[in-house]
Every structure is written in C-alpha cells, then in structure tokens.
N, C-alpha and C positions, 0 to 999 in steps of 0.2 A: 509401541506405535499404534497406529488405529487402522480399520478396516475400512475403508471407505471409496465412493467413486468421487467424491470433487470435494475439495474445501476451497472455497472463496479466501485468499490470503489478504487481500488489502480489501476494504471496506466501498467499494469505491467499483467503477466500471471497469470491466476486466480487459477490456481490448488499453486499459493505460497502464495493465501489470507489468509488460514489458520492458516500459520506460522509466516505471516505479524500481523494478528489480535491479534494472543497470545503474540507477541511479544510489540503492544501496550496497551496492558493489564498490563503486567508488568510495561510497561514505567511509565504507567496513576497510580502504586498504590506508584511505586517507582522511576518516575523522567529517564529524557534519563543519557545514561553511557559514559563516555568516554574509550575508549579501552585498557588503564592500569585500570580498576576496573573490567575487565572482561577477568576470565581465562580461560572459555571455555563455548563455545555457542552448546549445541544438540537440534538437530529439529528433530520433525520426525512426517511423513506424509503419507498418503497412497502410499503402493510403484508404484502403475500405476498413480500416480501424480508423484512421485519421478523420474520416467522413462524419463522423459523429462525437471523434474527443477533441478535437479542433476549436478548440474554446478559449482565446490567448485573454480574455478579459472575464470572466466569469462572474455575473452577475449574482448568484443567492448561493450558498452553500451544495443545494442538490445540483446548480450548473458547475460546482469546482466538482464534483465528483464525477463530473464529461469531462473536466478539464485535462487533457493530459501536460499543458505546458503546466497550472498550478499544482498538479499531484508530482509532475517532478523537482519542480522548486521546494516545495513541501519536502518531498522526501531528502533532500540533499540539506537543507537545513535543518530536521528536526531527526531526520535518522528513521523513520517510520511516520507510516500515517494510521490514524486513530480517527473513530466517530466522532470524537470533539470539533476535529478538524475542520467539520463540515456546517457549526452551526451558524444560523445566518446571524449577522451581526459579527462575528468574530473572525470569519474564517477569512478576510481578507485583510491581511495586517500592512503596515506599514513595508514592512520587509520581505513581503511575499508580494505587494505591489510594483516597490522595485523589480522585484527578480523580473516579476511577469514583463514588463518594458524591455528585459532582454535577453528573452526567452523564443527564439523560433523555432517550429516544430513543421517538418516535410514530412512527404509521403514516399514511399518503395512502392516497388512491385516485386519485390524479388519473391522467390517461392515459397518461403519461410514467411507464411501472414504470421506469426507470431514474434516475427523477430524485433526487436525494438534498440536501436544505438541511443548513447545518452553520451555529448562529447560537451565539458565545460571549459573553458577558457577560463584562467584564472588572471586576473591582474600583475602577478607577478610575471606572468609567460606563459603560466606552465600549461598546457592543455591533458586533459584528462580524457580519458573513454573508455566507455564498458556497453557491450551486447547482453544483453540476454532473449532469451524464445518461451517465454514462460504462457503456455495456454490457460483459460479462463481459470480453472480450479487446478490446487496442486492436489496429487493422489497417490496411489501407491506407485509409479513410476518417477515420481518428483517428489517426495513426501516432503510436509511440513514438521520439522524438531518438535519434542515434546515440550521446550521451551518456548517456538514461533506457536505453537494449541496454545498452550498455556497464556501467552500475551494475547491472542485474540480473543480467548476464553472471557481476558480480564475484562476486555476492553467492552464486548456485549455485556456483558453480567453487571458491568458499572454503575449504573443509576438503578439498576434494580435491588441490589442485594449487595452489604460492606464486604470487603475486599477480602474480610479473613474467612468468611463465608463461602465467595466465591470459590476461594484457592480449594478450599474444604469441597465444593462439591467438583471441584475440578478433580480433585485427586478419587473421588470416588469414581468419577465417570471412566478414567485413566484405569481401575483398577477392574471395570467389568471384564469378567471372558462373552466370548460370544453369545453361551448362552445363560447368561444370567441373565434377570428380568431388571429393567431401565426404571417401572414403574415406582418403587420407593424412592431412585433419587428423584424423579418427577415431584412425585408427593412433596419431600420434604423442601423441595425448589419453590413450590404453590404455598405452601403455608410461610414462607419465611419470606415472598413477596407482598 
C-alpha cells in the first residue's frame, strides 16, 4: 500500500465522490445500466456540497466535473469515471443526456456533510439505494486498492506515455520503500515524455 495524506479517487469535484461512490456500489452488486433500464436517478447530498455541484444540465466538460447529477449518471453507466469523460465535445452524449432529464439531486443537513444517498428507480420496479460518507481524498483510514492506484495511475499517465510504460513505472513507483530516492523514476518519466 502507500503512505500518504489524500489521494483524489475520481478525477472530478470531491464534494460529488459521495454520490460517485454509492453509485458504484450499486453498479459492483448489480452490473452498469444502460439508460432505458433506468427511470429515475435521486441523489442527495449535503446541501453546502450541493451548493456548488448542483449542475442538472452541464454546459462544457470542466461544468460535468461540478456536476453531481452527470458524474452519477456517468458512474452508473460506465462503471467509473475517467479524464476522457470530461472532454468538451464528447462528454455529453446521447445517453447521459437522457439520464440528466431524470436525474434530481436534494440537499441534507444531516451531520454527516459527507454523506451522499444514490436511490435509482429501475423500469422494471425495482428501486435500488446505496450511502456512502466518502471525504475529498481516500487515505490511510479509507485507502485506495493497489488496483483503484493502478486504474487512476493509468488514466493520468494516458496521453502522455504508452500503456506498457505507464504500468512499468507504476510498478516501480509501487516498489519504492520510504527511503529510497523517487529522483530516477522522475528521470526516466521526463525523458520517455
């Protein structure tokens, strides 16, 4: 594992990790949805988080990344959200347009500002819900798998450097002790950029 105070887990505003997280909750028990299996999507979150992700139509990529209604649509359909997610021109699709039309997103006050409900309504009937309390960065009290590094590893390192590369300096980075020095894998990061 790794030593650290905060890793940023989704790419994206952290007051909507909460509704990102409940939302791969449900994915992980029931599989991602395609947007005719889903009749209405409610989130709700603390409303001084809501204050500012409150964003049910998101105009350019960097506004879905305040979005908390499209980073949950996002996450329930794709299973994870990635940098791609966000570039303008792409990130509002056909399918994540749907969603957004039936997508509401309330506010708490309950005491837990981290808490975020994510309850979908399925067509079929079924109603679905998952909680989670997940604060801005996970850490050594919440850590992230060497697997969830490794996916967000992949996902920065993308346009810069090929895949088989990245994993290569992944596992180096993975393999330092405390006090080894960082400065070589630097190095050889800058020349292969």
């Amino acid at each position: 594992m790794y030593a650290t105070d905060s890793i940023k887990q989704h790419p994206c505003c952290g007051s909507a990790h909460s509704a990102i997280d409940a939302s791969l909750k449900i994915v992980k028990e029931h599989g991602i949805f395609d947007e005719q299996s889903i009749q209405k999507i409610e989130i709700e979150t603390h409303e001084r988080r809501l204050a500012h992700t409150n964003r049910p139509m998101p105009k350019s990529g960097l506004d879905a990344k305040f979005s908390t209604q499209f980073l949950t649509a996002k996450a329930l359909v794709s299973g994870q959200i990635r940098l791609a997610d966000f570039e303008d021109g792409k990130f509002l699709t056909p399918q994540i347009s749907a969603l957004l039309a039936k997508t509401q997103a309330t506010g708490h006050q309950q005491a837990d500002a981290y808490r975020g409900t994510v309850r979908v309504t399925l067509t079929d009937g079924r109603v679905l819900e998952s909680v989670a309390s997940t604060q801005f960065g996970r850490g050594p009290t919440n850590p992230m798998s060497d697997d969830e590094l490794k996916r967000k590893f992949m996902d920065c390192t993308g346009a810069l450097v090929s895949a088989e590369m990245a994993s290569g300096i992944f596992r180096e980075i993975m393999a330092l002790a405390p006090t080894d020095r960082i400065g070589p894998v630097i190095a050889r990061c800058a020349v292969q950029s």
